[in-house]
C-alpha positions as CSV (number, residue, x, y, z in Angstrom):
1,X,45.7,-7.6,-75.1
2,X,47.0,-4.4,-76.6
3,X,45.4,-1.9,-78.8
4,X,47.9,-0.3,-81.2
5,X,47.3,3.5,-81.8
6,X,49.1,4.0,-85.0
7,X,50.8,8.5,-85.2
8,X,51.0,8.5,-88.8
9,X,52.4,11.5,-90.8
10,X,52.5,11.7,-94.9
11,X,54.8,13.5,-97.3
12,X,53.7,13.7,-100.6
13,X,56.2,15.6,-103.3
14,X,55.5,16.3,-106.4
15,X,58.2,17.5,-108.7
16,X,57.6,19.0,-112.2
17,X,59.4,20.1,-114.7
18,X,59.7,23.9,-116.6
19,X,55.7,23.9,-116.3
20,X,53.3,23.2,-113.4
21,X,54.7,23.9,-109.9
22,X,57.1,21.6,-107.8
23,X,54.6,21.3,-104.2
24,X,55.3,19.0,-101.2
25,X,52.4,18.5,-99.4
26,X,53.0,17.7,-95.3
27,X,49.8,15.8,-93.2
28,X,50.3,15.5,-89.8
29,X,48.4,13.2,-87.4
30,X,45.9,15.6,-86.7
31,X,44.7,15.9,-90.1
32,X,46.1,19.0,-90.9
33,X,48.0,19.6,-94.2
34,X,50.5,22.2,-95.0
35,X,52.1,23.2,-98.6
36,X,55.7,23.7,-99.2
37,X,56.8,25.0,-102.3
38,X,59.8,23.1,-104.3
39,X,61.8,24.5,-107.1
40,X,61.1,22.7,-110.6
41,X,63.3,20.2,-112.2
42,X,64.9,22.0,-115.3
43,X,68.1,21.8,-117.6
44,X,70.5,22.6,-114.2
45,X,68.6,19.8,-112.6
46,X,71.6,19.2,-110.2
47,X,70.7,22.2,-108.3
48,X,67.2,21.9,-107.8
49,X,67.1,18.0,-106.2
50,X,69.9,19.2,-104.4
51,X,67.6,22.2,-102.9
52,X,64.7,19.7,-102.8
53,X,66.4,17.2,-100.9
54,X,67.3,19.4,-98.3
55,X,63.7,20.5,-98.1
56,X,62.5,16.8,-97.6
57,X,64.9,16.1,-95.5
58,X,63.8,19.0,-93.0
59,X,60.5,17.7,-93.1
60,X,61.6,14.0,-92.5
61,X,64.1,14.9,-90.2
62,X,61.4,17.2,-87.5
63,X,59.5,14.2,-87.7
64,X,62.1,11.8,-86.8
65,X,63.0,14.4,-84.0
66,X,59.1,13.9,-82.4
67,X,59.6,10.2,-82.4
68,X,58.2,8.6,-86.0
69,X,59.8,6.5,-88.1
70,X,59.9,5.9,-91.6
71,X,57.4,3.4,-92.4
72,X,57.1,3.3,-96.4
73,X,58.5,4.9,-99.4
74,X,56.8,5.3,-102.9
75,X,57.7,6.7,-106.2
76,X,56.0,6.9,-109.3
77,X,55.2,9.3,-112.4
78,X,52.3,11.3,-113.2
79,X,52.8,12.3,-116.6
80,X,56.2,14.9,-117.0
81,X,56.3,14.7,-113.0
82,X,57.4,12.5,-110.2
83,X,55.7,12.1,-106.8
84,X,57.5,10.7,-103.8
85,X,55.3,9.3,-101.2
86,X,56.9,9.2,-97.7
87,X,54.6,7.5,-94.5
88,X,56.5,8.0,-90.9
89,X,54.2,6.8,-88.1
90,X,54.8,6.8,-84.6
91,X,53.0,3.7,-82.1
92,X,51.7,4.0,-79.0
93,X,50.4,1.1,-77.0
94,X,47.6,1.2,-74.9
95,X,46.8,-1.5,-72.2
């Protein structure tokens, strides 16, 4: 029998409007959580996904690199604002 050690990594972005600040949040599998700033959604709205896209896909993209996969994807509102909730885990197998 096999115990399954479970890497898991989570990306939590939060976009906002003209108001609060845009943040993505990073957690890697060591518990350790670092803050990346986004630009807020406004009237040219084009150009800020586009620039925050690129910014998530880094981050997804460095993970793939180290060997984790995409495990789930959620998206919901909180109030004017959208979070994106990314898991990527990585599994090791242990005899």
């Amino acid at each position: 029998i096999s115990n399954l050690n479970a890497q898991t990594v989570i990306i939590r972005a939060i976009e906002f409007p003209m108001i609060s600040q845009s943040i993505m949040f990073v957690t890697g599998p060591e518990g350790e959580t670092q803050s990346i700033e986004l630009e807020n959604l406004r009237k040219s709205m084009d150009k800020a996904i586009a620039n925050n896209n690129v910014i998530i896909q880094t981050q997804i993209n460095s993970w793939k690199n180290k060997g984790y996969i995409v495990d789930g994807i959620s998206n919901y509102a909180m109030g004017d604002g959208m979070v994106t909730m990314i898991i990527m885990s990585t599994k090791e197998y242990e005899k």
